[in-house]
N, C-alpha and C positions, 0 to 999 in steps of 0.2 A: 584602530577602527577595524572594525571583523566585514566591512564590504560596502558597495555603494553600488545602485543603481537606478536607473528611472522607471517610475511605472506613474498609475491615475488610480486616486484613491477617492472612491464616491460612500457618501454615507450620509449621516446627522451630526451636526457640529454640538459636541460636549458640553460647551459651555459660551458664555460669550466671548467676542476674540477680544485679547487683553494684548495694550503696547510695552515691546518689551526691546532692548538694546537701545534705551536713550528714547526711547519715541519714533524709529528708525524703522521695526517692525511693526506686525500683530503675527501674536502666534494662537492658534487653539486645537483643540484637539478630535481626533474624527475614529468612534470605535468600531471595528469591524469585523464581522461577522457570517462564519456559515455554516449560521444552524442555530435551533434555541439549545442544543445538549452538544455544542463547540463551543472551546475557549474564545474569548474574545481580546482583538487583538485590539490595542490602541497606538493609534499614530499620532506624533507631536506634527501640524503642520507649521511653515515659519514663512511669511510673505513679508517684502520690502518695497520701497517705490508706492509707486503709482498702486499695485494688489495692496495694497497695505491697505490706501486709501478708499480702494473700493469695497474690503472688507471689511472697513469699519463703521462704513454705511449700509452695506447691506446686507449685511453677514449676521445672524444672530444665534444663541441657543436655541437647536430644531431646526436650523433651515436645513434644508437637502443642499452638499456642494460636492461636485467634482475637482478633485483638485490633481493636477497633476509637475509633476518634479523631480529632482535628485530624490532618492529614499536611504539614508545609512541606518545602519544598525551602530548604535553607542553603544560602550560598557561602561557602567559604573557601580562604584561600592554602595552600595547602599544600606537599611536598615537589616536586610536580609542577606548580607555578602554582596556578592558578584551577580551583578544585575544585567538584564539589556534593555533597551529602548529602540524603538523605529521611532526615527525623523525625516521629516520630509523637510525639502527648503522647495517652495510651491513657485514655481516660474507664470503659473497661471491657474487660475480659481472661478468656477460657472458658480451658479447660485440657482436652483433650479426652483424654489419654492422656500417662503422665509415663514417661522411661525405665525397665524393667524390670516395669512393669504389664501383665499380659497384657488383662484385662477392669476395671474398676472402675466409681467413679464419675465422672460429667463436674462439674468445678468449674468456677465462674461467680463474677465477682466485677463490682462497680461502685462508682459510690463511693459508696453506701450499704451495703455488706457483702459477705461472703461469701455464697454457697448452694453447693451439695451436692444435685445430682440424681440419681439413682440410675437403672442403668441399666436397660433393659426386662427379663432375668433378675431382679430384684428386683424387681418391681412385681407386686402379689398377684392382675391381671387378665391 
């Protein structure tokens, strides 16, 4: 392993989240970027528990999520040599907007549950 550390990685989810380790996880992927003439980086995210469950409700291709957790960098062989990967293992995942939503609520998950914030148009102050 070339390092480990924590950070929050916010963007658009790649594709839809797919269960993976027996049905235990969902993992998918979040590319990020700064700049249209910068490389793009892409992070593998991996949730368990309870985030699993609330990502597989509400998580889709194009939602906007912040996610934040452990981030390693892997090496592996791949079709091109010596490869690396950032992965993320996500302790927690917001959901701030899912494809086709114009307005709604922002979801928040950790691994103690889901919540459901409601946006400031719903709030009676």
């Amino acid at each position: 392993m070339a390092g480990a550390f924590s950070g929050t990685v916010t963007g658009f989810v790649a594709q839809d989240p797919a269960r993976k380790a027996n049905g235990k996880a969902i993992g998918f992927s979040v590319p990020v970027s700064k700049g249209r003439d910068k490389p793009t980086t892409w992070i593998r995210v991996t949730v368990w528990g309870k985030t699993a469950d609330f990502c597989e409700q509400y998580i889709r291709k194009g939602s906007l999520v912040s996610c934040s957790g452990e981030i390693e960098m892997r090496e592996f062989e791949g079709k091109q040599g010596k490869q690396q990967s950032l992965e993320m293992n996500a302790g927690s995942v917001q959901s701030f907007r899912t494809p086709g939503e114009q307005t709604g609520a922002t979801h928040a998950a950790t691994g103690r549950g889901a919540v459901a914030t409601p946006d400031d148009e719903d709030m009676p102050f």
